[in-house]
N, C-alpha and C positions, 0 to 999 in steps of 0.2 A: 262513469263519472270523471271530469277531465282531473289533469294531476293539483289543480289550485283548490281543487270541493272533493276532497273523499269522502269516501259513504259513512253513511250519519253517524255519530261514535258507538262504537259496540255490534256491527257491522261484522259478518262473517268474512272471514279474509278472501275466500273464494266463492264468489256470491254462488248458487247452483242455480237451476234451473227454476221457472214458475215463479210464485210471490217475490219473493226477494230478486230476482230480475228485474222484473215489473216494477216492481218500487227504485229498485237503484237507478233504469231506467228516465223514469220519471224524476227522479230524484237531479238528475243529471242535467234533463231539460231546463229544470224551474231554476236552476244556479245560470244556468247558462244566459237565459234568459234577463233573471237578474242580473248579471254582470254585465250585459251589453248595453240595460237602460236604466242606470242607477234611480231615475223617475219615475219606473214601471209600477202601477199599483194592481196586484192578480186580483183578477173575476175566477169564478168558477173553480173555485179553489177545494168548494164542499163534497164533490165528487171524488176530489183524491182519498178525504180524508176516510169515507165510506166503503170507499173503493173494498170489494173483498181482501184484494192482495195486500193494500195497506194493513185494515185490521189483522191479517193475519201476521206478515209482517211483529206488528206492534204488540199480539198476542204472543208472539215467540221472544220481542224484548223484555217484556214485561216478565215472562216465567224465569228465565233466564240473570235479573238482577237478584240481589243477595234478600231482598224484601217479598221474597215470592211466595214465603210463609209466614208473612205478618198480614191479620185480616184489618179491613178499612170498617169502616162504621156497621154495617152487615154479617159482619162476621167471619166472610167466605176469604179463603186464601184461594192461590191459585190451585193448590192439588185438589181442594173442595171443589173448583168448577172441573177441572179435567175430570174427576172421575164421579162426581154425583151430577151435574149438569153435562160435559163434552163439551170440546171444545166448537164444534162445528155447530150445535145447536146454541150456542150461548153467541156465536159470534153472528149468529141468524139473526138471534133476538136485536141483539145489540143495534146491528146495521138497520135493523127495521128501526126503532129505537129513533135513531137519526135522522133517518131522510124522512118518518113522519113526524118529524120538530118534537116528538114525547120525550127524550133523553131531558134528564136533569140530572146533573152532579151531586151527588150528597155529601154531606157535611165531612169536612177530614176526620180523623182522628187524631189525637192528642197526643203525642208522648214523649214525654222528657229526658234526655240522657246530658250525663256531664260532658263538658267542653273540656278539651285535652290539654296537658299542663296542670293538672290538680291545683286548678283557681280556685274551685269549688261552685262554680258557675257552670249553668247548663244550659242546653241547647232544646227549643224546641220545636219537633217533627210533624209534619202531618200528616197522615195517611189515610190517603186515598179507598175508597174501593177498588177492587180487581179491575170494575167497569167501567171505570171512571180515569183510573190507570193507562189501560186498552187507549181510550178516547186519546187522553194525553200522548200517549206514544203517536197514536195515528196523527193528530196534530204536528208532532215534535218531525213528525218524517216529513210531511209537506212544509212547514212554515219552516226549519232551518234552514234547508237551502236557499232560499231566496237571504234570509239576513246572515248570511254566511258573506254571502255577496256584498256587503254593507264594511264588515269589521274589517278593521286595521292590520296591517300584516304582522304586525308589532304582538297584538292581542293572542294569549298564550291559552286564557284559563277556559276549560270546560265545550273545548272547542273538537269538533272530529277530527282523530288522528294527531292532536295534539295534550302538551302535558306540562306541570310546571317544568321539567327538565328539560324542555326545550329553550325554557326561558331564561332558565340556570346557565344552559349552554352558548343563548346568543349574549349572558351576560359576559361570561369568560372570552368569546369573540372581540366584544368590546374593548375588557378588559386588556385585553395583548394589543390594543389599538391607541391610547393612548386616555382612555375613559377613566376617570378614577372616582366616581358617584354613583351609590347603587340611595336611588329613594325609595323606602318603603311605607306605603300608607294604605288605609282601609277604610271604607263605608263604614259606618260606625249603624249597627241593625241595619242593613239595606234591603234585605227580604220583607223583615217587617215593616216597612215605612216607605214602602213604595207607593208611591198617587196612582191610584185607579185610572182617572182620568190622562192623568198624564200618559201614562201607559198604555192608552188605548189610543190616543193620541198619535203615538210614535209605532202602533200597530198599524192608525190607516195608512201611513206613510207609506205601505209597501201595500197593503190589502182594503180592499172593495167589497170582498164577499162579505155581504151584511150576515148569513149562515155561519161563516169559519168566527169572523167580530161575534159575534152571540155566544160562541161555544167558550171563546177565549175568555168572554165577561163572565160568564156562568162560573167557570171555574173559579174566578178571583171573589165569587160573591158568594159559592157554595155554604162558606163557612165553616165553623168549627168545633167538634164533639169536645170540651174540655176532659181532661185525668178526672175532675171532680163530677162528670156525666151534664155540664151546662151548657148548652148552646151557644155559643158567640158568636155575632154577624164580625166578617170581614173587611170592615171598613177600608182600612187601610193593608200592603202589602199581599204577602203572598205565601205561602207554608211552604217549609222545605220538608220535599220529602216524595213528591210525585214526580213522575215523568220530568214533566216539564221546567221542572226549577231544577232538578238534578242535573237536567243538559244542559242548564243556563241561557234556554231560548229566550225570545221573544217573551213569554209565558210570563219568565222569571223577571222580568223586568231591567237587570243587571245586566242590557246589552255593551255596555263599556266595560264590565269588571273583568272580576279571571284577572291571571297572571300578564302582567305588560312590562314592555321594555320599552325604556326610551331614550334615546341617546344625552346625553348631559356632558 
């Protein structure tokens, strides 16, 4: 991966051998690519996502985040598929799953936790199935790199290999510079009141593949198992809590947020 696109966030420091090659690989191409035609819109993009080494890949992010024991609407957490399913046949199913167009997202799940600062205001999550998870990672591997290639050098938040203390740091750069304004502002619900449309919108911008477009929409339209057991369609926005809104891709709507600096 060149030194301007490191590999996706959460990326083994020293990729080994097999999947994770292959992917960073690939990973590396579709930056490069994007960066040389900021116009470029990917075909052919559903292959990657299928791809074995993706899913596998995406299977080993997925075990690996701190949610790997919390089950999505199904029940199943990750240690219920490694050891009552296996991973090698679940990743069979899956991939079959895909490429004959039967994959459909099921509904998040629900759950509420308090927002930090004893506001007494909470936040609420949405959790995925394990398989649904999978998908989203295999997505988040192919589709960031291309709008990785897009964002601003300025743009701190939720980006690979970057952190707010980057941004802390090119503030103090500033600062010794003769800057003396730090503005801070915020989307006021940005997750939840994101335009579907719009959002798909600013997804053909880079992508063609009507396959990858369908999987992206699926997910925004999955919906949602409420704490109270109600179904709610997802009109609007996006649930935090999957793959894809945790990396702040595409997915998530929020391609401008994350932490930013800007000179004043």
């Amino acid at each position: 991966m060149p030194k301007d696109a490191p590999p996706n966030g959460g990326a083994r420091d020293q990729t080994p051998a097999g999947p994770w090659t292959r992917v960073s690989e690939m990973q590396a191409k579709l930056h490069r690519w994007a960066a040389a035609d900021p116009g470029r819109r990917f075909d052919d993009l559903f292959n990657f996502v299928h791809d074995p080494a993706t899913l596998i890949v995406a299977f080993d992010r997925v075990a690996g985040n701190r949610g790997a024991r919390t089950p999505g609407v199904d029940g199943l957490t990750v240690a219920d598929v490694e050891e009552r399913i296996g991973v090698p046949g679940f990743l069979h199913d899956l991939r079959a799953a895909l490429k004959d167009g039967s994959f459909r997202p099921l509904p998040v799940r629900e759950r509420k936790i308090p927002k930090p600062g004893g506001s007494g205001k909470v936040r609420s999550l949405g959790i995925p199935t394990v398989a649904d998870r999978v998908v989203q990672a295999a997505l988040k591997l192919v589709l960031e790199p291309i709008f990785e290639a897009d964002f601003e050098p300025v743009s701190y938040g939720f980006r690979p290999n970057r952190r707010a203390q980057d941004a802390i740091a090119e503030i103090h750069h500033f600062g010794s510079r003769g800057y003396r304004w730090v503005l801070d502002a915020d989307i006021e619900a940005c997750f939840d009141r994101i335009d579907h449309t719009v959002l798909m919108d600013r997804v053909r911008q880079r992508v063609k593949d009507k396959r990858v477009l369908a999987l992206v929409k699926a997910f925004l339209k999955a919906g949602i198992l409420t704490e109270l057991g109600e179904n709610r369609d997802t009109l609007t926005g996006t649930p935090q809590g999957g793959s894809a809104t945790r990396g702040r891709t595409v997915v998530s709507g929020c391609t401008d947020g994350g932490s930013m600096v800007t000179k004043v």
